[in-house]
MIDOSE-1310 file (N, C-alpha, C; in nm, 2 decimals, decimal comma, always signed):
residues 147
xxxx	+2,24/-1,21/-2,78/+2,20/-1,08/-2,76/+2,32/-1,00/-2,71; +2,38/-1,08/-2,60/+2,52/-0,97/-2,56/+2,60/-0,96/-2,68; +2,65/-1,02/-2,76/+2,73/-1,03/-2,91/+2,65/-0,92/-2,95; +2,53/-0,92/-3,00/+2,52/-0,81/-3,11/+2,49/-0,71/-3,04
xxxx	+2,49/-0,68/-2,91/+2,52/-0,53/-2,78/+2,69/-0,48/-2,80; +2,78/-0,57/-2,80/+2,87/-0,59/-2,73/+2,90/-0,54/-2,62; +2,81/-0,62/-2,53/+2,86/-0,61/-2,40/+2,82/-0,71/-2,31; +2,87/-0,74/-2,21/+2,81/-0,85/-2,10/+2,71/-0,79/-2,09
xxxx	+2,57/-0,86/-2,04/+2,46/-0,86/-2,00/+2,44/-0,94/-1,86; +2,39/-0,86/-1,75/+2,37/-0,95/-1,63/+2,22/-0,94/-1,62; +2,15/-1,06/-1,64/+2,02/-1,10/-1,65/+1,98/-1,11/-1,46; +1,92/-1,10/-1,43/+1,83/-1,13/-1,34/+1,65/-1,24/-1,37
xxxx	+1,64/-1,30/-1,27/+1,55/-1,38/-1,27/+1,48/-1,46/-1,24; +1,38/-1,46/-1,17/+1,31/-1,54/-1,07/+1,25/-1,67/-1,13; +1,17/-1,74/-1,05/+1,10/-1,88/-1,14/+1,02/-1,90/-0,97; +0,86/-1,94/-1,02/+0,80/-1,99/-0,92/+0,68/-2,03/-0,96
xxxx	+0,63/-2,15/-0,88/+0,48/-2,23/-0,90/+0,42/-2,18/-0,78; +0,40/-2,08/-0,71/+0,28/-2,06/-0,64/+0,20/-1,99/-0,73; +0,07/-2,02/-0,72/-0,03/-1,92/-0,81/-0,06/-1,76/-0,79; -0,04/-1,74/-0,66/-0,02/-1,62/-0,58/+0,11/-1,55/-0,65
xxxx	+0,18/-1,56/-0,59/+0,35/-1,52/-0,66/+0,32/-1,51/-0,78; +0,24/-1,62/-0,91/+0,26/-1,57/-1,03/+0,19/-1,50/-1,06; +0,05/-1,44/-0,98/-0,03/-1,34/-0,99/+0,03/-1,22/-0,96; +0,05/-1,17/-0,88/+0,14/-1,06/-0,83/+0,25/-1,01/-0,92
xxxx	+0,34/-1,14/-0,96/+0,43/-1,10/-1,07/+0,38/-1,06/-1,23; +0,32/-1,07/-1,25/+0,20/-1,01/-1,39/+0,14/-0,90/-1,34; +0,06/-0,88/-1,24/+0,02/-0,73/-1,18/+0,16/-0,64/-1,18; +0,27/-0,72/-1,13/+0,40/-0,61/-1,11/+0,43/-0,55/-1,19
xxxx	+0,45/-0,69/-1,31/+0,52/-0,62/-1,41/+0,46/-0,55/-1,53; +0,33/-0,56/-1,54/+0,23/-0,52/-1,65/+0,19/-0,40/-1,58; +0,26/-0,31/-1,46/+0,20/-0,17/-1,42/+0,21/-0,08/-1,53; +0,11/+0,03/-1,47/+0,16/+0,12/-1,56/+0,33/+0,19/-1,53
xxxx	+0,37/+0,30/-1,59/+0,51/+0,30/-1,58/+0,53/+0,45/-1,62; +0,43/+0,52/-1,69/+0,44/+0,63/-1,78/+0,44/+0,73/-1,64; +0,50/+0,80/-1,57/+0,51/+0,87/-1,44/+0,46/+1,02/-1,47; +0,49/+1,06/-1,56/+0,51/+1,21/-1,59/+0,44/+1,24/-1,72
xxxx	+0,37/+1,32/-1,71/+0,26/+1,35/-1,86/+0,36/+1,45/-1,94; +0,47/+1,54/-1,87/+0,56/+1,60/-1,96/+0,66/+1,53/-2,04; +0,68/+1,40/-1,98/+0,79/+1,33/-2,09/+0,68/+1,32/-2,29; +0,60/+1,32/-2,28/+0,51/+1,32/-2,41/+0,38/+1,34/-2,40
xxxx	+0,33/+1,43/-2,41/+0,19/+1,45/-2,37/+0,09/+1,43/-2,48; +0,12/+1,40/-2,59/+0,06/+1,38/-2,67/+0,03/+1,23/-2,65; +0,15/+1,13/-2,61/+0,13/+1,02/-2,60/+0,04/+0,99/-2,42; +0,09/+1,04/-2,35/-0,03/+1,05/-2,22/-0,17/+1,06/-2,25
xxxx	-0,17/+1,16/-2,32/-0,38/+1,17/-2,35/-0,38/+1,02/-2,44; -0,32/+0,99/-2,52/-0,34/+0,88/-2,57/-0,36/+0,75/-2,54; -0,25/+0,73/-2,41/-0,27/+0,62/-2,39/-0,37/+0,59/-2,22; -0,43/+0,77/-2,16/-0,45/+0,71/-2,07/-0,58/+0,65/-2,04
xxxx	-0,56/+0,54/-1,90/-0,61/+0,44/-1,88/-0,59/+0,27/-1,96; -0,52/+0,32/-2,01/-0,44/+0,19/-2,08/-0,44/+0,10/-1,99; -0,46/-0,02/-1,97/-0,45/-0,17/-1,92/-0,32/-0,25/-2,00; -0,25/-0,26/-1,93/-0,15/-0,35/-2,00/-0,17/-0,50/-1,97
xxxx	-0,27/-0,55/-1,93/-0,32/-0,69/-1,96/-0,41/-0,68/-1,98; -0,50/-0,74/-2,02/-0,64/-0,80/-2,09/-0,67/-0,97/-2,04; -0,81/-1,00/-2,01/-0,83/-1,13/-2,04/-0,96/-1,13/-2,11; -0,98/-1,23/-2,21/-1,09/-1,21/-2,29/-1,13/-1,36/-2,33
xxxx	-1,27/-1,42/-2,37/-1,26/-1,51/-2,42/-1,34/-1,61/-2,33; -1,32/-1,78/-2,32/-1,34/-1,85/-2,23/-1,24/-1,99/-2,21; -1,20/-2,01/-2,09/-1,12/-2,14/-2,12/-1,18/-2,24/-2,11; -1,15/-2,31/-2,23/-1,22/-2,49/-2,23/-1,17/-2,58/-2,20
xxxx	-1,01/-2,55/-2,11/-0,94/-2,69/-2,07/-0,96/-2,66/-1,91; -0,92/-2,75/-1,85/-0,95/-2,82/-1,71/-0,85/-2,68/-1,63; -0,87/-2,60/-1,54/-0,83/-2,57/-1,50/-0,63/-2,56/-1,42; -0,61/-2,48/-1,43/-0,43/-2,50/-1,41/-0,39/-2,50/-1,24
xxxx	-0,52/-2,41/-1,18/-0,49/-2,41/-1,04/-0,64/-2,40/-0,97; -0,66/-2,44/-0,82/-0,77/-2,45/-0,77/-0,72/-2,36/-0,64; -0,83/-2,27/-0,60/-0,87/-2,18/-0,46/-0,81/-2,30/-0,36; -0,78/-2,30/-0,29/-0,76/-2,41/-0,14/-0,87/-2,34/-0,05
xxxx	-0,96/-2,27/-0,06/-1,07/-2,22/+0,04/-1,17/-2,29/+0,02; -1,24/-2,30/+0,13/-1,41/-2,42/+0,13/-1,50/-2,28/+0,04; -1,61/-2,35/-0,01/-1,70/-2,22/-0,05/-1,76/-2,14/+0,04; -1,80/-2,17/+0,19/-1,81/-2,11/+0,32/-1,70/-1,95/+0,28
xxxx	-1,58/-2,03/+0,33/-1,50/-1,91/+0,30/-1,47/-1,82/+0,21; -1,54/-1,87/+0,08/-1,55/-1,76/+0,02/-1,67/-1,69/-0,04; -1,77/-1,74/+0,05/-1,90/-1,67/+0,03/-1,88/-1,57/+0,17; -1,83/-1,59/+0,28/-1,77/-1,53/+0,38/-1,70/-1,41/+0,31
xxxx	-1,60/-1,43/+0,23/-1,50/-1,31/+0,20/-1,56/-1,22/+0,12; -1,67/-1,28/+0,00/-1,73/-1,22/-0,06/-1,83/-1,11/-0,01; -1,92/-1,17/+0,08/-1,97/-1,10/+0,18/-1,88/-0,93/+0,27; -1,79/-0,99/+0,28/-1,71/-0,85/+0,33/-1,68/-0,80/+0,23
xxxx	-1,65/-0,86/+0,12/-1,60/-0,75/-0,01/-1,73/-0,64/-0,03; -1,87/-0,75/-0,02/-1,97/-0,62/-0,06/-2,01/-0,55/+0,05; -1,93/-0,53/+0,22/-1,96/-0,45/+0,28/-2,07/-0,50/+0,37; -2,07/-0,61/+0,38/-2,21/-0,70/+0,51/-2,14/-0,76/+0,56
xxxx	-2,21/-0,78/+0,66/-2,11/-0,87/+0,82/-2,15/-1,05/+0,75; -2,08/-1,14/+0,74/-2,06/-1,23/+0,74/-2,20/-1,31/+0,79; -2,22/-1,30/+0,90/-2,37/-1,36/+0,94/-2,42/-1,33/+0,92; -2,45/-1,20/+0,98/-2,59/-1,13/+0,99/-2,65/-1,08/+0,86
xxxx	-2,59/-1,01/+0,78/-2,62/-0,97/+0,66/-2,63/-0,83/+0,66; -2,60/-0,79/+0,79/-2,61/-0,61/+0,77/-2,49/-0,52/+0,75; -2,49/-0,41/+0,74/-2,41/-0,30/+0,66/-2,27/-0,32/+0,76; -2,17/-0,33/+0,71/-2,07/-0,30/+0,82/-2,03/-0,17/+0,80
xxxx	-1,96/-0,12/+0,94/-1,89/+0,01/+0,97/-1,79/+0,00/+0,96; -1,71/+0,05/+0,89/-1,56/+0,02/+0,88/-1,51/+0,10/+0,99; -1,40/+0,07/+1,05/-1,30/+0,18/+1,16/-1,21/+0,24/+1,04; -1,16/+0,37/+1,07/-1,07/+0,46/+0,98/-0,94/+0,40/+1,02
xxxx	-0,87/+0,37/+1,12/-0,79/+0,35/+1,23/-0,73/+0,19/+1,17; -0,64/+0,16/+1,16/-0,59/-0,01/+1,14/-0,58/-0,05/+1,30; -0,65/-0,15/+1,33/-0,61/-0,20/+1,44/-0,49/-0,33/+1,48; -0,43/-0,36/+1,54/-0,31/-0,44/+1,54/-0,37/-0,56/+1,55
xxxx	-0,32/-0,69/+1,47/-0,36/-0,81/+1,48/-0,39/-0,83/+1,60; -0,26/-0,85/+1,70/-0,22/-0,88/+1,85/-0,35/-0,83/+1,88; -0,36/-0,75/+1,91/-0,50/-0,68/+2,00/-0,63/-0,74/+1,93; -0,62/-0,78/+1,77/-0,72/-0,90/+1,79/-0,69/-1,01/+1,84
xxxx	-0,61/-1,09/+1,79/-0,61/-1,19/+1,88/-0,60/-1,22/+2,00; -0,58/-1,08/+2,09/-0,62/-1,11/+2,24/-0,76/-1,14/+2,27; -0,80/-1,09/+2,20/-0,98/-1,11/+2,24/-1,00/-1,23/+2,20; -0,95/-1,34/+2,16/-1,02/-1,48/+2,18/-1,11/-1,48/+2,03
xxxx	-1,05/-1,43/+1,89/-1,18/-1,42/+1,78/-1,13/-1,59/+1,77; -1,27/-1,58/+1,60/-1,37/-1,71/+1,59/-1,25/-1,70/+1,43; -1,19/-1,76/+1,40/-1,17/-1,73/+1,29/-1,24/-1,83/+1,14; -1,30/-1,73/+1,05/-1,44/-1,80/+1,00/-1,42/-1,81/+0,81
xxxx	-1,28/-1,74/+0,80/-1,20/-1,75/+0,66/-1,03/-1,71/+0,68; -0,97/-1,78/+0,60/-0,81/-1,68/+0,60/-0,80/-1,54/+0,61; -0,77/-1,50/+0,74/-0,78/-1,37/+0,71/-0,87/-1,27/+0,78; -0,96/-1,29/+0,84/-1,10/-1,32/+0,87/-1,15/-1,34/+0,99
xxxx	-1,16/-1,26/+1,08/-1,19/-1,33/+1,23/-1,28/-1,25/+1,29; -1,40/-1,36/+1,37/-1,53/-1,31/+1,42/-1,50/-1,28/+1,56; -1,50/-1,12/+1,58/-1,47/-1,15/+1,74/-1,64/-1,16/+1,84; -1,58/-1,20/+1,96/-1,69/-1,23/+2,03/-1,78/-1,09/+2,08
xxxx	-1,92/-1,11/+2,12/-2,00/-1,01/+2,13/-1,94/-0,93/+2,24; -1,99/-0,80/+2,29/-1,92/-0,70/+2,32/-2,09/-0,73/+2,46; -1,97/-0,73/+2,54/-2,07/-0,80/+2,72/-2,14/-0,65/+2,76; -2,29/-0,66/+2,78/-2,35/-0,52/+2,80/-2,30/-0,53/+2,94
xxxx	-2,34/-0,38/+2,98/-2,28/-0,33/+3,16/-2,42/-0,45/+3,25; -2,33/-0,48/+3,36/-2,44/-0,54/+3,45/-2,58/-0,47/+3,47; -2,72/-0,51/+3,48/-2,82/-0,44/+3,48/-2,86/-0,33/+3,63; -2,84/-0,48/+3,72/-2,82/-0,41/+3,87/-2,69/-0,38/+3,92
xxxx	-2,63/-0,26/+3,89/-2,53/-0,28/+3,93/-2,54/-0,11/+4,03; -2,44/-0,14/+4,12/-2,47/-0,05/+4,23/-2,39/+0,09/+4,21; -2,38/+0,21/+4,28/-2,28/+0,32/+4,29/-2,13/+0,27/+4,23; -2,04/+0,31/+4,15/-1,88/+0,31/+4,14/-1,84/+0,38/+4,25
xxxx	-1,92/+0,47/+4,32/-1,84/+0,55/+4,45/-1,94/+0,55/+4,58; -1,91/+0,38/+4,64/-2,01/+0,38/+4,75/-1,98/+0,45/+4,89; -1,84/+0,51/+4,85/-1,74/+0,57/+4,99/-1,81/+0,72/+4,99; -1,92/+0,74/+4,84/-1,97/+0,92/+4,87/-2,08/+0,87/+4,92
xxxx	-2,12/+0,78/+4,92/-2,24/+0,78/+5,00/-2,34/+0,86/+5,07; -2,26/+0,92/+5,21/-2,32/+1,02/+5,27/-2,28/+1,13/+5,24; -2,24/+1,14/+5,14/-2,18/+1,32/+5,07/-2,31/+1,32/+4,95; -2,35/+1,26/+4,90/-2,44/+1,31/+4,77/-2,53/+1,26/+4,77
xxxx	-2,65/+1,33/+4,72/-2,80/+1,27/+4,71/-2,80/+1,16/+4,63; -2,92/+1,06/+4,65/-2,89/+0,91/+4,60/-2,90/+0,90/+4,47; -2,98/+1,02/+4,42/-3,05/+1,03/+4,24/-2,88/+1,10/+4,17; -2,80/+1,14/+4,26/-2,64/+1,13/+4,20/-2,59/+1,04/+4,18
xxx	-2,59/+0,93/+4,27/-2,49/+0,83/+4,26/-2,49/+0,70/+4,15; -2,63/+0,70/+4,09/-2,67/+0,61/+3,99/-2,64/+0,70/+3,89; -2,64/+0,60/+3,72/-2,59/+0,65/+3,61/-2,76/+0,66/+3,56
C-alpha cells in the first residue's frame, strides 16, 4: 500500500482479548462521524439515523465469551436498569447530583452486584428523646421546647 501511495505509512494499532475492550472498540470505531449537516446535506437527510453496525440472525456455535456475573447479579442490575430497588421491587428515585464513591463507601454499603451497593437503612430519630436546649428550660414554655 505505501508503494502504490508513495509514501511511508505509519500504522497505528492495538490487539486485545478482553471482551469488554473489544466491545467498546466496535462501539468506537463504528460511531457516527458525519458532524455537520452542511458538509452535504443531501447526504445527512439520507443517511440520518444510520447505524453503522447491525446484528441479525442467530448463532448456532457455542458461545466465544461468558458474563463472569452470578444470575443474582444480573437480575439485580437488570432490576436497576428498569428503575426498581433491587429487593423491594419499588420505583426508585434517582438523585440529580453524582454522589462520590468515598462517601459511599463510608457508610459501610452491602455490595449486592459489580458496581452496585446496598446502603444500610437510614436510623429514625430516637422516639423519647428529650429538649436539644435543656439550658432554656426556664426561659420558654414547655410546649416550645419539644419538636
Amino acid at each position: 500500500m505505501a508503494n502504490g501511495l508513495g509514501k511511508d505509512l505509519e500504522i497505528h494499532y492495538q490487539y486485545t482479548t478482553s471482551p469488554k475492550k473489544i466491545y467498546h472498540k466496535l462501539k468506537y470505531i463504528t460511531r457516527p462521524t458525519f458532524l455537520d449537516q452542511s458538509w452535504d446535506e443531501l447526504l445527512a437527510a439520507e443517511i440520518y439515523g444510520l447505524r453503522n453496525n447491525n446484528t441479525w440472525g442467530k448463532w448456532d456455535q457455542d458461545p466465544k465469551w461468558q458474563l463472569r456475573h452470578s444470575n443474582r447479579a444480573i437480575a439485580i442490575m437488570a432490576k436497576v436498569e428498569q428503575g426498581l430497588h433491587p429487593i423491594s421491587g419499588k420505583p426508585l428515585t434517582w438523585n440529580r447530583h453524582l454522589v462520590p464513591l468515598s462517601l459511599i463507601l463510608s457508610q459501610d454499603p452491602t455490595e449486592i452486584a459489580p458496581g452496585y451497593y446496598l446502603l444500610p437503612p437510614i436510623r429514625q430519630p430516637p422516639k423519647n428523646r428529650g429538649s436539644p436546649f435543656p439550658y432554656l428550660q426556664p426561659y420558654l414554655p414547655n410546649d416550645r421546647l419539644t419538636p
